[in-house]
C-alpha positions in Angstrom: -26.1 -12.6 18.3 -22.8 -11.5 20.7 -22.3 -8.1 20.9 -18.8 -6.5 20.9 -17.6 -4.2 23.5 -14.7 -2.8 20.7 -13.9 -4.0 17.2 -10.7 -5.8 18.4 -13.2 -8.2 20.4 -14.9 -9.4 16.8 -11.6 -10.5 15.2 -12.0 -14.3 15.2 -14.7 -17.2 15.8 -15.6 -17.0 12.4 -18.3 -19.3 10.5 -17.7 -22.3 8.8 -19.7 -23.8 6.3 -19.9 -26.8 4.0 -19.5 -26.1 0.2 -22.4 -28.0 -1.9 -22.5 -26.5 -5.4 -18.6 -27.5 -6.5 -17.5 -31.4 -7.4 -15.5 -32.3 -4.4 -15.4 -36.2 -5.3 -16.5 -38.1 -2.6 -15.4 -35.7 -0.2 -16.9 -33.4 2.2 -15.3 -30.1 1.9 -15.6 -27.0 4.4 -14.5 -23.1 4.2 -13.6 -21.5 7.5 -15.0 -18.0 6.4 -12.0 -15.6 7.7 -13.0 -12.7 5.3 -15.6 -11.9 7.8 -12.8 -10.7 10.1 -13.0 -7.0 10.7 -10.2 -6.1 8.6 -11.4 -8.9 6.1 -9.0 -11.2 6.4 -7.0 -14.1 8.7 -4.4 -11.8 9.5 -6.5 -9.8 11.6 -6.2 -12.6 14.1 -1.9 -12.6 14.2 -2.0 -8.6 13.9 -3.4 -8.6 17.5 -1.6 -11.3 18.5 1.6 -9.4 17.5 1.2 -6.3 18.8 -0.2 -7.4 22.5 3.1 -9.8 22.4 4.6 -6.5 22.0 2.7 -4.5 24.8 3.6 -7.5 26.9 7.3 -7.6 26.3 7.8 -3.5 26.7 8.6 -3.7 23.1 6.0 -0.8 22.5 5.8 2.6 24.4 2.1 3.7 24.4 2.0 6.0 21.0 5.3 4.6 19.5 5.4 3.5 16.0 5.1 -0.1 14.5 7.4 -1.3 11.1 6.1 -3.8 9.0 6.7 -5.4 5.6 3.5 -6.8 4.5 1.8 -8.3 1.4 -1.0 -6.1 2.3 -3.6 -8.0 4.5 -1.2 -8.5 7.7 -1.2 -4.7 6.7 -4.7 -4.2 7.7 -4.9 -6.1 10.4 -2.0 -4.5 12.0 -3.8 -0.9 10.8 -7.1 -2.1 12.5 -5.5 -3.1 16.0 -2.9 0.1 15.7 -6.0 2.7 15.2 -7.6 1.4 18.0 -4.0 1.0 20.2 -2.8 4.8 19.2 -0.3 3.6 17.5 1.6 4.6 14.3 2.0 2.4 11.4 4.5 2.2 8.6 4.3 -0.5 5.7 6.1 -1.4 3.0 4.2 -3.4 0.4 5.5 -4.6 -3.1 3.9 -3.1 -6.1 2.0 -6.1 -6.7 -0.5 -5.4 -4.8 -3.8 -4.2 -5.8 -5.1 -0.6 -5.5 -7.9 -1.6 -3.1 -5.8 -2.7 -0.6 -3.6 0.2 -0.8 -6.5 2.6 -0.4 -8.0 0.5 2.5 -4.7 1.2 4.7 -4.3 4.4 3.5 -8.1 5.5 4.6 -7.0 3.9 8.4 -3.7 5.7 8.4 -1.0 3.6 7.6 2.1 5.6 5.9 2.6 3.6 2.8 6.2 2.7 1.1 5.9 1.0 -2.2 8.8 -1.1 -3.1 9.7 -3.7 -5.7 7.9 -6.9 -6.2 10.6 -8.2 -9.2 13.2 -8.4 -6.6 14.7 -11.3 -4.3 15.7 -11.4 -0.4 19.1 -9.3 -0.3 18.2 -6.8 -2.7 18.0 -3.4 -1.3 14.1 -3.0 -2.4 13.1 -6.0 -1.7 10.2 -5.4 1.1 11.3 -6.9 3.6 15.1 -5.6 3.8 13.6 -2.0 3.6 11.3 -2.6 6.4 14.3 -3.2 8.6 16.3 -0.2 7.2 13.5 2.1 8.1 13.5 0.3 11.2 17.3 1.3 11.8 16.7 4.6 10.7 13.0 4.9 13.3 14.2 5.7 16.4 12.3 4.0 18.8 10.5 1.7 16.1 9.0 -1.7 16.4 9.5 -4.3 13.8 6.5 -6.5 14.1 8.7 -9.2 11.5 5.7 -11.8 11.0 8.2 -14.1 9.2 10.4 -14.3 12.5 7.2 -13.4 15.1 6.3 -16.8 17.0 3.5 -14.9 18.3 2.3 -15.3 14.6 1.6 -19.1 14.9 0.7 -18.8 18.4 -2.3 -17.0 16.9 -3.4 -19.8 15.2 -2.3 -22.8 17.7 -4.7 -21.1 20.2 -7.3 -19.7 18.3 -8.2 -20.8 15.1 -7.1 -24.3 14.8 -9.1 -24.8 18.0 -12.1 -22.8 16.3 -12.1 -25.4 13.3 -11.7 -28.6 15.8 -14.8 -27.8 17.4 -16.8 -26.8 14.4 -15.9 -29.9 12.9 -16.6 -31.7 16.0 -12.9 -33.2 16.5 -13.1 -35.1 12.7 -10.8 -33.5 10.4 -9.3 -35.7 7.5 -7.3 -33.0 6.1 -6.7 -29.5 6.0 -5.4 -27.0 3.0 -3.3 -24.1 3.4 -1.2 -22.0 1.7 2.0 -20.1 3.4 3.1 -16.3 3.3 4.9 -16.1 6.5 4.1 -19.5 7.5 2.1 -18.7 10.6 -1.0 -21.0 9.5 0.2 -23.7 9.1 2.8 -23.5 11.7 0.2 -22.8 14.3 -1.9 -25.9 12.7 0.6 -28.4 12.1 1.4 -28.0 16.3 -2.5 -28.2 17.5 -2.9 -31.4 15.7 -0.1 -33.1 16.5 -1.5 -32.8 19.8 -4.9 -33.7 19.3 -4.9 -35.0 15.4 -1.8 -36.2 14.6 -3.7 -38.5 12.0 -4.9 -35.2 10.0 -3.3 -34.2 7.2 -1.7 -31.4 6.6 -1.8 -30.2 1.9 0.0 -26.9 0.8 -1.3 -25.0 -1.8 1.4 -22.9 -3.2 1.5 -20.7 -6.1 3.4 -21.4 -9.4 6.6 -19.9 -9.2 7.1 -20.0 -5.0 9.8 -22.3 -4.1 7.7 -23.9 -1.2 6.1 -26.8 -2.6 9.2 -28.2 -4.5 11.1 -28.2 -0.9 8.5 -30.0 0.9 9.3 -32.8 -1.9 12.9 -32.4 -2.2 14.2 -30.6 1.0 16.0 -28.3 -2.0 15.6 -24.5 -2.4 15.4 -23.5 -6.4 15.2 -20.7 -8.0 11.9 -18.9 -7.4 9.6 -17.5 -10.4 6.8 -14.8 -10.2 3.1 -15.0 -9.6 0.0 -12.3 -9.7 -1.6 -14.4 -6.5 -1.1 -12.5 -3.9 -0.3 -13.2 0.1 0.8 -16.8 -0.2 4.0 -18.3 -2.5 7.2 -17.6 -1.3 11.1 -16.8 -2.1 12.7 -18.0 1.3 11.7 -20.3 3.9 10.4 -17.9 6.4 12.1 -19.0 10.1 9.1 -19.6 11.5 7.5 -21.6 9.1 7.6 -25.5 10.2 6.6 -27.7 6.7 7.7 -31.3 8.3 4.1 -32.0 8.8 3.1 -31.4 5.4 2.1 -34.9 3.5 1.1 -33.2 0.0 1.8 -30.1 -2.4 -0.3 -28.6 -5.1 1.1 -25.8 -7.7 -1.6 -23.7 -8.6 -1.3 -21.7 -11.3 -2.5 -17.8 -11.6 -5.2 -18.6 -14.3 -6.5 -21.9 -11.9 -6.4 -19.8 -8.6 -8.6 -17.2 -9.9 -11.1 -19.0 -12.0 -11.7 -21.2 -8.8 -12.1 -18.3 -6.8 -14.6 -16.6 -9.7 -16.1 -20.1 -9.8 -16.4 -19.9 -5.6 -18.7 -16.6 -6.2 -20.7 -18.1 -8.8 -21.6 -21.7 -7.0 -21.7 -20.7 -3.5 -22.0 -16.7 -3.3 -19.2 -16.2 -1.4 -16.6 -13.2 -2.5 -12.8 -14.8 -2.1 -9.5 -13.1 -3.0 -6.2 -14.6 -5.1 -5.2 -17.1 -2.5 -8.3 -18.2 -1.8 -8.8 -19.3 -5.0 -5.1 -21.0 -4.8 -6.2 -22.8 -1.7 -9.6 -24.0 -2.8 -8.3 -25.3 -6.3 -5.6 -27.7 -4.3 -8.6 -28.3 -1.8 -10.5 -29.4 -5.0 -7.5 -31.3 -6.3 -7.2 -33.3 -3.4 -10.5 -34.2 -2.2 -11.4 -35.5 -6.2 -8.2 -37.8 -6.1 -9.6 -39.8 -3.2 -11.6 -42.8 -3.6 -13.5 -42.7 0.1 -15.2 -40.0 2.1 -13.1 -37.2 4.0 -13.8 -34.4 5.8 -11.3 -31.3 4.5 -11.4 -28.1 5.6 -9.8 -25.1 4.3 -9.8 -21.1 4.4 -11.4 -18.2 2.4 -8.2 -16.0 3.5 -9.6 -12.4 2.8 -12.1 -10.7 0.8 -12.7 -10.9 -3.0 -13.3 -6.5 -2.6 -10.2 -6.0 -2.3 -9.7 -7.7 -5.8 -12.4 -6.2 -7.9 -10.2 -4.2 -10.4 -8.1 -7.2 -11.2 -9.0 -10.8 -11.0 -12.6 -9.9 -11.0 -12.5 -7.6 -13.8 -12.4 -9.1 -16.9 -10.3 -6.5 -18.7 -7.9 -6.9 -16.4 -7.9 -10.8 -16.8 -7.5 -10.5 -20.6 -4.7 -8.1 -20.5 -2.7 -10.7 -18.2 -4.0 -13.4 -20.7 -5.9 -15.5 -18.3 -9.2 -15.0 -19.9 -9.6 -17.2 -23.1 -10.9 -14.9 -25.6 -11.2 -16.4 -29.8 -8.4 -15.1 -31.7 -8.1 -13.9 -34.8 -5.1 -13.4 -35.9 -5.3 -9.3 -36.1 -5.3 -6.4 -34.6 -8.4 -7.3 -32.8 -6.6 -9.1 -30.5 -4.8 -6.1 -28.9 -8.4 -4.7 -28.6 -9.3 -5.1 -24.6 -13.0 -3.6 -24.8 -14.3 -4.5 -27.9 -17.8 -2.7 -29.1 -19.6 -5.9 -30.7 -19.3 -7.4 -27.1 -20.6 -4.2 -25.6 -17.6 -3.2 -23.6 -16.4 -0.2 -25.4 -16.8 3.1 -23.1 -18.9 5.5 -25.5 -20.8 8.9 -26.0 -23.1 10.2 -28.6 -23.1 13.7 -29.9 -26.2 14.7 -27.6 -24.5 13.8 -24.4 -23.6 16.3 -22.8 -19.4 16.9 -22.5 -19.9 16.7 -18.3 -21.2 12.8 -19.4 -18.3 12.7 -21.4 -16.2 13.7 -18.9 -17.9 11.6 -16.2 -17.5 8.1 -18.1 -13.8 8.9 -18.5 -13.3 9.5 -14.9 -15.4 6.2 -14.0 -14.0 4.0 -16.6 -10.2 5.2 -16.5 -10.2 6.4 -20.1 -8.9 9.3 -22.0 -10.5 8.8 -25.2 -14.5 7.9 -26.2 -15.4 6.8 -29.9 -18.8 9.2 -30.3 -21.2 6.4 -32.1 -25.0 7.5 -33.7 -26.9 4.2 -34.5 -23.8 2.0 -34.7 -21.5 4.2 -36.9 -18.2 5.5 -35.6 -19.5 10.1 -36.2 -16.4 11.3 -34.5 -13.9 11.0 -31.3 -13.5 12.9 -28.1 -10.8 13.0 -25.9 -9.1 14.6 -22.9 -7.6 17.8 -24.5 -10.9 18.0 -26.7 -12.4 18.4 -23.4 -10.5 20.8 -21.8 -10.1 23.1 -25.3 -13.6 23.8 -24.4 -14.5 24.7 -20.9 -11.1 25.8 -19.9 -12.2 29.2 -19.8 -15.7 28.6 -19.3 -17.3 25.6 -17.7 -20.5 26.4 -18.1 -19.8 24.7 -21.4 -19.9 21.2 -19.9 -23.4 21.2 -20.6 -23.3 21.5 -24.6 -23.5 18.7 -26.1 -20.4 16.0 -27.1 -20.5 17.4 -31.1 -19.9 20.9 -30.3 -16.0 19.4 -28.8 -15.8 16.0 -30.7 -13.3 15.2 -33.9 -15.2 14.3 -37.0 -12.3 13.7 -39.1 -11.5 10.2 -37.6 -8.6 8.2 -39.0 -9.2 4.4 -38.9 -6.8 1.5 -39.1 -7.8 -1.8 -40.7 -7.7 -5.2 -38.9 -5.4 -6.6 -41.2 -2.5 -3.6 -40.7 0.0 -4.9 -38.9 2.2 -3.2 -35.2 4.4 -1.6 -36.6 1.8 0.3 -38.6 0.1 1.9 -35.2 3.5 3.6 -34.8 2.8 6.6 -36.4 -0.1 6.8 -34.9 1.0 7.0 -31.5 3.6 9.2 -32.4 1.3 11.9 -33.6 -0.4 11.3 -29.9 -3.7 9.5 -31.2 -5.4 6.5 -30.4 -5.3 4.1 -32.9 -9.1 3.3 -34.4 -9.6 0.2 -35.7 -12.5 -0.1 -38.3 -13.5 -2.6 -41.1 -14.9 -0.2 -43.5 -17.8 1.2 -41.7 -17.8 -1.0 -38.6 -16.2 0.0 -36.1 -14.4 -2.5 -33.8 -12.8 -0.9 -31.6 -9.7 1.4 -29.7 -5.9 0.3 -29.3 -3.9 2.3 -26.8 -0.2 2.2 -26.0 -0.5 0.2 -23.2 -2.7 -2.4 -25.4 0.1 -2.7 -27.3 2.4 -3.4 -24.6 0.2 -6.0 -22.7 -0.3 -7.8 -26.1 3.4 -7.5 -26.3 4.6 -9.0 -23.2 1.8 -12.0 -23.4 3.5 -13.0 -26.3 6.9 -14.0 -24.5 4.8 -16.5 -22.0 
């Protein structure tokens, strides 16, 4: 095993292995494993290429700051290789992008700037325009640009195209890739039309990105929206070059992450969104063939940074890309329903401090109190507080001495508009079929159920 003399020495020559356990037609179908980067993803590898393009040019004064707009991973990257430079970071990241992410470059020291994911190139929120207006405001900043950095495909021509070459030992029938600043499959495209020119080149590209039409067409449309995050574009990035590409794949949101779920399951390996986007055009392609190829692709990042959405099931349901049976009720706006075992709960003899606990851990304000499987009252926040606000010694009494035993219920059968007046009194609405209970329906459920039903 190598040993490292810093961190900055482990980013790159990463494993590749051969997938066995998925139906990849008569192909032969290989991951290049770039979540075990240091950062966890590919853009560790451009991150340092950047910033020592940077050091080289006298673009960056030892301790100066570096300006990026980032879908969160080149984010990382350019955190990990900052840290260990002495350099300060400043992102801005669209609110797309999931918490654990956030919290990763938070915990290295990035300054965070949340902006608007719902907006196009031109607006003033939209990411990459406010990077270069804090930028003109930073005296003495550095925009790092990866959609305009050539030292972003460079990264790739030199280093990891020439990683998978040898690892494949110079037979590669076709490669997969998806684009976010373009950088991959820039860098690719260029090392093998030198030494592959015979390879081909598939982009996977999200529902709703304008990418995959234009490599048909040559025409720019009007760009949707997509949960995947990292790859899909709005623009044509300057430094992406698609002329090598010979095929496109739109991958929906619901496909992306049930291949990436189905990745975990087959294989054991822990992918994020656009890995899942790349695999299922990987999959795509290699069962359309009719002889044996060789095609390689990426696991971009890792699937931790993606554990509270498309690895949580409640959050899958809520966007409506888990099938769950319907019925036709308001058990369909329940998310965590208690016959399947997913409602958060407490019984009177735990104590109010597990109370408490379960609604930290499980991001709830409200727990149905349930005795042998019948509903004996509810607890929520301001129950808890009414009694240990002036005297927590109390969070050891049990959950009856603070629950509500009066509980009013809702009927499957009632209709929307009849949880109205129930949120306007502040409640949670409990649904119940005589003495069953079912489950709880929040605000918010109401709202996700809401805007499911205009897709």
């Amino acid at each position: 095993m190598q040993n490292h003399g810093n961190v900055l020495e482990a980013i790159g020559n990463t494993p590749l292995l051969e997938l066995k356990n998925l139906d990849t037609g008569p192909c032969r179908l290989f991951v290049k494993l770039e979540n075990q980067n240091p950062a966890g993803s590919i853009k560790d590898r451009i991150a340092l290429s950047m910033i020592e393009a940077a050091e080289r040019e006298g673009k960056l004064a030892p301790g100066g700051t570096i300006i990026e707009a980032t879908a969160g991973n080149t984010g990382l990257g350019l955190a990990l290789v900052a840290a260990q430079k002495g350099y300060k970071l400043i992102l801005v990241i669209p609110d797309k992008m999931s918490q654990e992410k956030i919290f990763h470059l938070r915990a290295m020291g990035a300054e965070i700037h949340i902006t608007r994911s719902d907006v196009a190139k031109g607006h003033p929120e939209y990411y990459q325009d406010l990077a270069q207006r804090l930028v003109d405001e930073t005296p003495g900043a550095h925009f790092i640009n990866q959609f305009e950095n050539p030292a972003n495909p460079q990264a790739h021509e030199t280093g990891t195209a020439p990683e998978i070459w040898e690892q494949m030992n110079q037979a590669v029938d076709a490669l997969v890739f998806g684009v976010g600043s373009g950088g991959t499959i820039t860098g690719f495209s260029r090392f093998f039309a030198a030494h592959s020119p015979q390879t081909e080149i598939i982009l996977a590209d999200p529902e709703g990105s304008i990418l995959a039409e234009y490599t048909r067409s040559g025409k720019m449309i009007d760009p949707g929206s997509w949960l995947i995050e990292g790859i899909g574009e709005d623009f044509l990035p300057s430094i992406c070059d698609l002329s090598r590409v010979t095929g496109a794949y739109e991958i929906s949101d619901g496909e992306s992450f049930a291949t990436a779920r189905d990745l975990l399951r087959a294989e054991g390996i822990l992918g994020g969104s656009s890995t899942g986007t790349l695999l299922a055009a990987a999959l795509r392609y290699c069962r359309a063939q009719t002889e044996e190829k060789r095609v390689v692709t990426l696991v971009c990042d890792s699937g931790n940074k993606y554990l509270s959405k498309m690895y949580n099931d409640f959050w899958m349901f809520d966007q409506g890309l888990l099938d769950r049976p319907r019925e036709g009720n308001l058990v369909d706006l329940i998310a965590r329903r208690y016959r399947e075992g997913s409602t958060v709960v407490v019984a009177p003899g735990d104590s109010l401090m597990q109370a408490y606990r379960r609604m930290r851990i499980d991001d709830v304000s409200q727990l149905p109190v349930m005795e042998d499987d019948r509903l004996v009252g509810i607890i929520d926040e301001s129950d808890l507080l009414l009694a240990v606000h002036d005297a927590p010694e109390r969070f050891n009494e049990p959950v009856r001495s603070a629950m509500v035993e009066r509980v009013e219920t809702i009927g499957p059968e009632a209709g929307i508009r009849d949880l109205l007046p129930i949120f306007a009194r502040d409640h949670v609405a409990v649904v119940a079929d005589g003495t069953r209970f079912i489950g709880l329906i929040t605000r918010i459920d109401v709202l996700n159920y809401l805007r499911k039903s205009l897709e």
